[in-house]
C-alpha positions in Angstrom: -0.4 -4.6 -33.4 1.9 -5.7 -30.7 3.9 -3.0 -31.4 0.9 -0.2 -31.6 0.3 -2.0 -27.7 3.7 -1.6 -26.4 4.0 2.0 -27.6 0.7 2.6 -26.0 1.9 1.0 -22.6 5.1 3.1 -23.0 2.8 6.6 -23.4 0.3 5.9 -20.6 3.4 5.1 -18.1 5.5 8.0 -19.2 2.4 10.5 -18.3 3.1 11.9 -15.2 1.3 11.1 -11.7 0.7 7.6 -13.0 1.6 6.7 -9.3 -1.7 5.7 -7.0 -0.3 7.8 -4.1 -4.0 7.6 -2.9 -3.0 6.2 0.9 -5.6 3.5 1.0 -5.8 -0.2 1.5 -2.5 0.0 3.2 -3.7 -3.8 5.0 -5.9 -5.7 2.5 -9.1 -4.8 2.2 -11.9 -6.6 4.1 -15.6 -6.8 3.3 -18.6 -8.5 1.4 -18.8 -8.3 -2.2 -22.2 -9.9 -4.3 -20.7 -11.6 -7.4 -20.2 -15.2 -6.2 -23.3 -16.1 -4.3 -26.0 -13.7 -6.0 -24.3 -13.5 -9.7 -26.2 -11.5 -12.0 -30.0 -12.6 -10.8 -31.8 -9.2 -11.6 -35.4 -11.3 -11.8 -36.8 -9.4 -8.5 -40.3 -10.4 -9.2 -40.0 -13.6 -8.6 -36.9 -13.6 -6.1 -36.5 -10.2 -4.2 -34.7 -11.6 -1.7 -32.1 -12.5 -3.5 -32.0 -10.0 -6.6 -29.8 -7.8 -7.7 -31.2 -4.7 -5.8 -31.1 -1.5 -3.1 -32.7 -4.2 -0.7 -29.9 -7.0 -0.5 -27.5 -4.0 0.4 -29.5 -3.0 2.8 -30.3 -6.1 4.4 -26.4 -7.3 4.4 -25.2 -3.6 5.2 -27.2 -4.0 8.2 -25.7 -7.7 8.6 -22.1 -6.2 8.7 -23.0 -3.9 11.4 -25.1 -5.7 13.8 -23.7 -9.1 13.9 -20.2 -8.0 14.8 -18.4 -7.6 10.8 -17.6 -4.4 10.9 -15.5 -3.8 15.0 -13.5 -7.2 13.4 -12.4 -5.0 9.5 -15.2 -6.0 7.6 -16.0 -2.5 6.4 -16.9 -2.7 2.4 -20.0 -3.9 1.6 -19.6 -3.9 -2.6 -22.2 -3.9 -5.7 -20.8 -6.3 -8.6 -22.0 -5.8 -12.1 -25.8 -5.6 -13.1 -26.7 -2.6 -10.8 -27.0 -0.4 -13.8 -29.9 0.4 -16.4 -29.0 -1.2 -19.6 -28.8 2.2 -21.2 -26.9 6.0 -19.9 -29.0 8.8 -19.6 -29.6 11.8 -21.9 -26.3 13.6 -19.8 -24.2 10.3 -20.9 -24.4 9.1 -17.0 -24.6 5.4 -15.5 -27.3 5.5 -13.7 -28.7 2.6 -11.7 -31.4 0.5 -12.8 -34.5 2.7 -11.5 -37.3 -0.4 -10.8 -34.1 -2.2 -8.9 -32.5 0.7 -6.9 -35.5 3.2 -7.0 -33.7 5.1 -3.9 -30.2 5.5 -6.1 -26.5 4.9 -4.9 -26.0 8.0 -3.4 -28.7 7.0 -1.0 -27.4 3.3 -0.7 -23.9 4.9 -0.1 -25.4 7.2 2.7 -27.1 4.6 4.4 -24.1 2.4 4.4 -22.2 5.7 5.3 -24.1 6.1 8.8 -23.8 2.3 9.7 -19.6 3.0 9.5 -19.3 0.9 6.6 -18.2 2.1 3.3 -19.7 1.4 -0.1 -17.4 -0.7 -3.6 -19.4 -0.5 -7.1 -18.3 -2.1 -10.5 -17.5 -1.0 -13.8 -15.9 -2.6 -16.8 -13.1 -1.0 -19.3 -15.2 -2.0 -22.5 -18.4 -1.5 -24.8 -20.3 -3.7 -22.4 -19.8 -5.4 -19.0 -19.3 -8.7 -18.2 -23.1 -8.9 -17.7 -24.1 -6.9 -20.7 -24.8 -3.6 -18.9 -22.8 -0.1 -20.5 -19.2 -0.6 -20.2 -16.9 2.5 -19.3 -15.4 2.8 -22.8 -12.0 5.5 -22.7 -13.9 8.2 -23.6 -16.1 8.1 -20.4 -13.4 7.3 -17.8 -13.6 10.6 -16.4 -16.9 11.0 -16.4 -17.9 7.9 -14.8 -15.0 8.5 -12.3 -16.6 11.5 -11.1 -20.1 10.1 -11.0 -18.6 7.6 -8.7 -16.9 10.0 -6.3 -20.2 12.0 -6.8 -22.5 9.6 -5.3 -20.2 8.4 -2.5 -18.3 5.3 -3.2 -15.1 4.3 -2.2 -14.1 1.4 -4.4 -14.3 0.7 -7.6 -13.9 -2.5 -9.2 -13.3 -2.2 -13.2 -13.4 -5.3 -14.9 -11.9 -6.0 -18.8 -14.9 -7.9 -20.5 -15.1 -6.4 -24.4 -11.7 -4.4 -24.4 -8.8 -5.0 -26.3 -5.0 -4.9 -25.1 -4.6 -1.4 -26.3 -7.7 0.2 -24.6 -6.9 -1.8 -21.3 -3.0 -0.4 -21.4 -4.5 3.1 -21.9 -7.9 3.0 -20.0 -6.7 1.1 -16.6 -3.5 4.0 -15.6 -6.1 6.7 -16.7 -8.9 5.8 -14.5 -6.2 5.9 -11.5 -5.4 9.1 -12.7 -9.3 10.2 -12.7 -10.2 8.8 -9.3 -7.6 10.6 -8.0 -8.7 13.9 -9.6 -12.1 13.6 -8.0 -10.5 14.4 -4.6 -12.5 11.6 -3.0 -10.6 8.6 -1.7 -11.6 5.2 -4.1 -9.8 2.4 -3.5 -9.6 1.3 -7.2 -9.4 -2.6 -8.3 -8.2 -4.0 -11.6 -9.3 -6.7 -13.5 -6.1 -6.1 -16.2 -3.4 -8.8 -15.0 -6.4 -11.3 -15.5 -6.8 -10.4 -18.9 -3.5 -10.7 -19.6 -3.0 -13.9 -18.5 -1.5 -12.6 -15.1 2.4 -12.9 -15.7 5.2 -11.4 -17.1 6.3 -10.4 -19.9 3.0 -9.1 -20.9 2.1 -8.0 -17.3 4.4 -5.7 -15.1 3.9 -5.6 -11.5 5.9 -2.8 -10.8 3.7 -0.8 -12.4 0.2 -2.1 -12.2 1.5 -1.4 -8.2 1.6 1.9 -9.2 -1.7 2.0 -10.7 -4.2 -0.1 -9.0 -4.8 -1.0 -5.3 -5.6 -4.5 -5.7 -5.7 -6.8 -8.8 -7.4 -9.8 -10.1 -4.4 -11.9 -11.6 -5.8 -15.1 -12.2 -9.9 -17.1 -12.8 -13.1 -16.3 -11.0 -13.7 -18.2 -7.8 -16.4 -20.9 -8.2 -18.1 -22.3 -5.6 -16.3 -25.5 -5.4 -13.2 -26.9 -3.8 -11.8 -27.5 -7.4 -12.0 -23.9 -7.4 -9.7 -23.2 -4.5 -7.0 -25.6 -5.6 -6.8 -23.8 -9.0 -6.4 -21.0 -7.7 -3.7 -21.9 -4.8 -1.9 -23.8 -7.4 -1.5 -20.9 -10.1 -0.6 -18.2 -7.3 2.1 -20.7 -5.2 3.4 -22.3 -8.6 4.0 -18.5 -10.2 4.9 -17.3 -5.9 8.6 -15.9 -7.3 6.7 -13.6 -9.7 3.6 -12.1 -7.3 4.8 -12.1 -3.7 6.8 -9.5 -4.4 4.6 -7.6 -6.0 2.0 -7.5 -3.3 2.4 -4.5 0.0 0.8 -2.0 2.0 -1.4 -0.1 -0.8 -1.0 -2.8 -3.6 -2.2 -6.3 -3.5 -2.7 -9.6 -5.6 -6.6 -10.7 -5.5 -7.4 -14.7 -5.5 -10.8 -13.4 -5.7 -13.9 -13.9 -3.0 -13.9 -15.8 0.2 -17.0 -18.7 -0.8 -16.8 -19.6 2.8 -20.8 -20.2 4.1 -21.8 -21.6 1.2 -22.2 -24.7 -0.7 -19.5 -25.8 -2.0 -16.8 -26.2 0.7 -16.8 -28.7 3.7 -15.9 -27.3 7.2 -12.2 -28.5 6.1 -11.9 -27.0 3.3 -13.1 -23.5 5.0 -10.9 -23.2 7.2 -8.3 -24.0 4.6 -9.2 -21.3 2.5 -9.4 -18.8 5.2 -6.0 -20.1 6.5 -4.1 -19.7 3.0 -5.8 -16.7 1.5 -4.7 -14.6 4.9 -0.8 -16.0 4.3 -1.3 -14.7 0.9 -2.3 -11.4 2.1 -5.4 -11.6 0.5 -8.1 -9.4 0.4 -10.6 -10.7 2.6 -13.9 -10.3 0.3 -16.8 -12.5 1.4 -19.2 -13.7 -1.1 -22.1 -15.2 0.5 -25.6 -14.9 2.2 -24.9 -13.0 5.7 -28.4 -13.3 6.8 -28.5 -16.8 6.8 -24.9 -17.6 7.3 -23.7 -21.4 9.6 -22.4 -20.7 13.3 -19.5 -22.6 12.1 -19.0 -20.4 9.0 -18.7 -17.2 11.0 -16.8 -18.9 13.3 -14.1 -19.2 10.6 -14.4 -15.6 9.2 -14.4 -13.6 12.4 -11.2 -15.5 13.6 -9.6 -12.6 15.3 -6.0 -13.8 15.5 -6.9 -14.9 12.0 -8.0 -11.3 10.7 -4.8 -10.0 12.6 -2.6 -11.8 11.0 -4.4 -11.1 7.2 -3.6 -7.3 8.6 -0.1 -7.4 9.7 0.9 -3.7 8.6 4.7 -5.2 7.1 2.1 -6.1 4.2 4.5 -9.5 3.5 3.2 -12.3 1.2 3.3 -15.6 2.5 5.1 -18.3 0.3 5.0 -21.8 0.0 8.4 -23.1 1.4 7.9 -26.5 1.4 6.0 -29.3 -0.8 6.0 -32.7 0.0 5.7 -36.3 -1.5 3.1 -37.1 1.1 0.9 -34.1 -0.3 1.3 -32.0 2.7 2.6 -28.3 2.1 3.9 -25.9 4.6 3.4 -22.1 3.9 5.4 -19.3 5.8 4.7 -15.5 5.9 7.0 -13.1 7.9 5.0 -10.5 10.0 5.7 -8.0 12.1 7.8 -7.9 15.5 10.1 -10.9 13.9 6.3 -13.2 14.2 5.4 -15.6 11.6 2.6 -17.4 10.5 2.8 -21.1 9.4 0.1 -23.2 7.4 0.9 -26.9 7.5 -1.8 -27.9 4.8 -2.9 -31.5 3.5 -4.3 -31.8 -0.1 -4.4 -36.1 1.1 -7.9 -37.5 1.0 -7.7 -40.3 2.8 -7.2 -39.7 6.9 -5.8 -37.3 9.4 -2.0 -37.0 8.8 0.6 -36.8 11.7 3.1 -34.3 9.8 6.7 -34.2 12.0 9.1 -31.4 11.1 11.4 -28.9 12.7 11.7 -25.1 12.6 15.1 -25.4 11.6 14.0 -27.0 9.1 11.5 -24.6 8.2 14.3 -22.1 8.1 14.0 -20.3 10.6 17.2 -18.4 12.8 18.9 -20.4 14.3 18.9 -20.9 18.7 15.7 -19.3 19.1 12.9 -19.9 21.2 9.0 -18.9 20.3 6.1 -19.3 21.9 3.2 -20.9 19.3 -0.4 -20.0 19.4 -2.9 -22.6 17.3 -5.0 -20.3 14.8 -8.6 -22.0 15.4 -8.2 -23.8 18.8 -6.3 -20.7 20.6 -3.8 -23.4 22.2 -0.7 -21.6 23.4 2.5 -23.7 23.3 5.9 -22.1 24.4 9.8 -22.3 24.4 9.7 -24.5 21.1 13.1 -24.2 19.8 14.1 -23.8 16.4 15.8 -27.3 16.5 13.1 -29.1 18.5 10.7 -31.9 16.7 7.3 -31.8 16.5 4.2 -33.1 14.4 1.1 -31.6 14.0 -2.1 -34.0 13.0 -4.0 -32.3 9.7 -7.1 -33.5 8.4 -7.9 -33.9 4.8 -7.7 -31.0 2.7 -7.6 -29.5 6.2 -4.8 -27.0 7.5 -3.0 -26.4 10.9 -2.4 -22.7 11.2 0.1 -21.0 13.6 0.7 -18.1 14.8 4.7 -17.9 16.3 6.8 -15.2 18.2 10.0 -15.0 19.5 10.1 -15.2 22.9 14.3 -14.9 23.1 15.6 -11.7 21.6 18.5 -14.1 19.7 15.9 -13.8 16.8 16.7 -11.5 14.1 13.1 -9.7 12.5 12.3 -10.6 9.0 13.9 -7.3 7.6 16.3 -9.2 4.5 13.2 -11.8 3.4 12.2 -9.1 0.4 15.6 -10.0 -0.5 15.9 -13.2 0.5 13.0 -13.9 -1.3 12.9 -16.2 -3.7 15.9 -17.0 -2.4 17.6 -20.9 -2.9 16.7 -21.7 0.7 13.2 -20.6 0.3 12.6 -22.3 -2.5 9.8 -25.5 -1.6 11.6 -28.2 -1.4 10.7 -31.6 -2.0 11.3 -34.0 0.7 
């Protein structure tokens, strides 16, 4: 059978047009997406506020536009699974469950249309979704594609619950292939890598670049700080394999921002915002925008923050240093020779005065940047690359920093795609 797979691989990538030359989510793509904090609750009797349902994408399609989402990139507001009636109409067609979305997704997608947002749905490669609801199986790829483009929506997200290896090497490239053929732009996200296990051999990121827009590589996000670490420590641990992978058009997915609700203290926030923009993350929010913290959206509408996750080069950040005192320093080269630094403590104990140079950091040598703190806007300048200094990180906290050159000795990041992984990149332990 692992043969009958890698032939079947082999055909789907020889077919022609494979590439997703579909010009979209050239910076990561930035929005709110239900899975995380509303799941699969389709019980709108006795909770229609929180349901499944036309209404909550109303109601947080109207949050993204009023309360100042949408001028800062925050622009898809996406369905997750169980939107669907459990069963296709006579035609063969999704359609959407009709007591939960009585208006339909072409009306959802116009209304979110006219509020200059743009509308992501879900499907799944397989018999069934995640959820249980009807599953895009190969022979209604096509068809579902152009139901999507028919109704308006510009992302799709097709997860791999009930598929084998074989349908998800055939089903995934030809679903790129459909949404292009619809003539309407869909920026398409994968769950394949994630059902592979996420690395080489089995998975290829040259060419699920070529297919997909975004991928899922690794677990779904929970709502805990347990969560977060997981997931940092499989992308940074496997960094030599994805960051190169990732770029204008094609990015690796660590899955939703959980930032607002339960599970993460103000720390840990602004750590997760902090290291899923050096990843180059999309910037999905999973959470309740009508009853979202001060501090919360204080962390999310960050607008050095956001401009940094959007730097067009489309570089991911690495971790470039790891040490025995549990702090971890993370660099990721941006545009106009700038660069963005993450000094981040997994300690658990007390604030931690961290001293370290740029040199050591590796950056070129006799230059001189100015250095803007990420949260507190504080502007330091002529720090030179040989100069000392400590920063003071909290607890599972982060120090973020934005630098630029402010001498023209600096050369701009053009060889770290080939520097990278390179020996002096490599995190070293001190």
């Amino acid at each position: 059978s692992g043969l009958a797979v890698a032939v079947a691989l082999t055909l789907a990538l020889a077919l022609p047009s494979v590439a997703l030359e579909n010009g979209l989510a050239r910076t990561p793509p930035m929005g709110w997406l239900a899975w995380e904090r509303f799941r699969c609750n389709v019980d709108c009797r006795t909770d229609p506020h929180n349901c499944i349902s036309e209404r909550l994408f109303f109601e947080m399609a109207d949050r993204l536009a009023e309360d100042g989402w949408r001028e800062l990139g925050y622009e898809y507001i996406n369905i997750d699974d169980c939107w669907s009636a459990k069963q296709r109409d006579v035609a063969g067609r999704l359609v959407p469950d009709p007591e939960r979305f009585p208006s339909g997704i072409k009306a959802l997608a116009d209304y979110v249309h006219a509020k200059g947002l743009k509308l992501g749905i879900y499907g799944d490669l397989g018999n069934l979704t995640c959820g249980g609801y009807p599953g895009t199986t190969l022979d209604y790829v096509k068809q579902d594609a152009q139901t999507f483009a028919e109704w308006g929506v510009d992302m799709l997200k097709l997860d791999g619950c009930y598929s084998s290896e074989k349908e998800q090497a055939e089903g995934y490239p030809e679903m790129a292939r459909a949404l292009n053929a619809t003539g309407r732009p869909i920026v398409y996200s994968c769950s394949w890598p994630a059902y592979q296990g996420g690395l080489p051999p089995k998975v290829n990121y040259t060419i699920l670049a070529e297919i997909c827009n975004l991928w899922r590589n690794y677990d779904d996000i929970q709502d805990s700080w347990n969560s977060v670490l997981s997931i940092l420590d499989w992308f940074f641990t496997n960094q030599d394999v994805l960051q190169p992978a990732a770029g204008p058009g094609h990015w690796n997915d660590p899955d939703m921002l959980i930032i607002g609700n339960f599970g993460l203290s103000y720390e840990q926030s602004r750590s997760q915002m902090a290291l899923w923009t050096v990843m180059a993350a999309p910037l999905l929010m999973s959470n309740d925008l009508r009853s979202i913290s001060p501090s919360a959206k204080e962390i999310l509408q960050n607008r050095l923050m956001i401009q940094i996750n959007q730097d067009p080069l489309g570089i991911q950040g690495q971790r470039i240093v790891k040490e025995k005192s549990h702090i971890e320093v993370f660099l990721r080269p941006l545009s106009q020779a700038a660069s963005a630094l993450v000094f981040f403590s997994r300690r658990t104990d007390m604030p931690f005065h961290y001293t370290t140079s740029l040199a050591k950091l590796h950056f070129p040598e006799d230059a001189v940047y100015e250095v803007q703190d990420v949260y507190s806007g504080k502007i330091t300048s002529g720090l030179k690359t040989e100069d000392n200094f400590s920063v003071t990180i909290n607890p599972s906290g982060v120090v973020m920093w934005y630098l630029r050159p402010m001498a023209l000795l600096v050369q701009p990041w053009h060889g770290i795609r080939q520097q990278v992984p390179g020996k002096s990149l490599r995190p070293v332990l001190l």
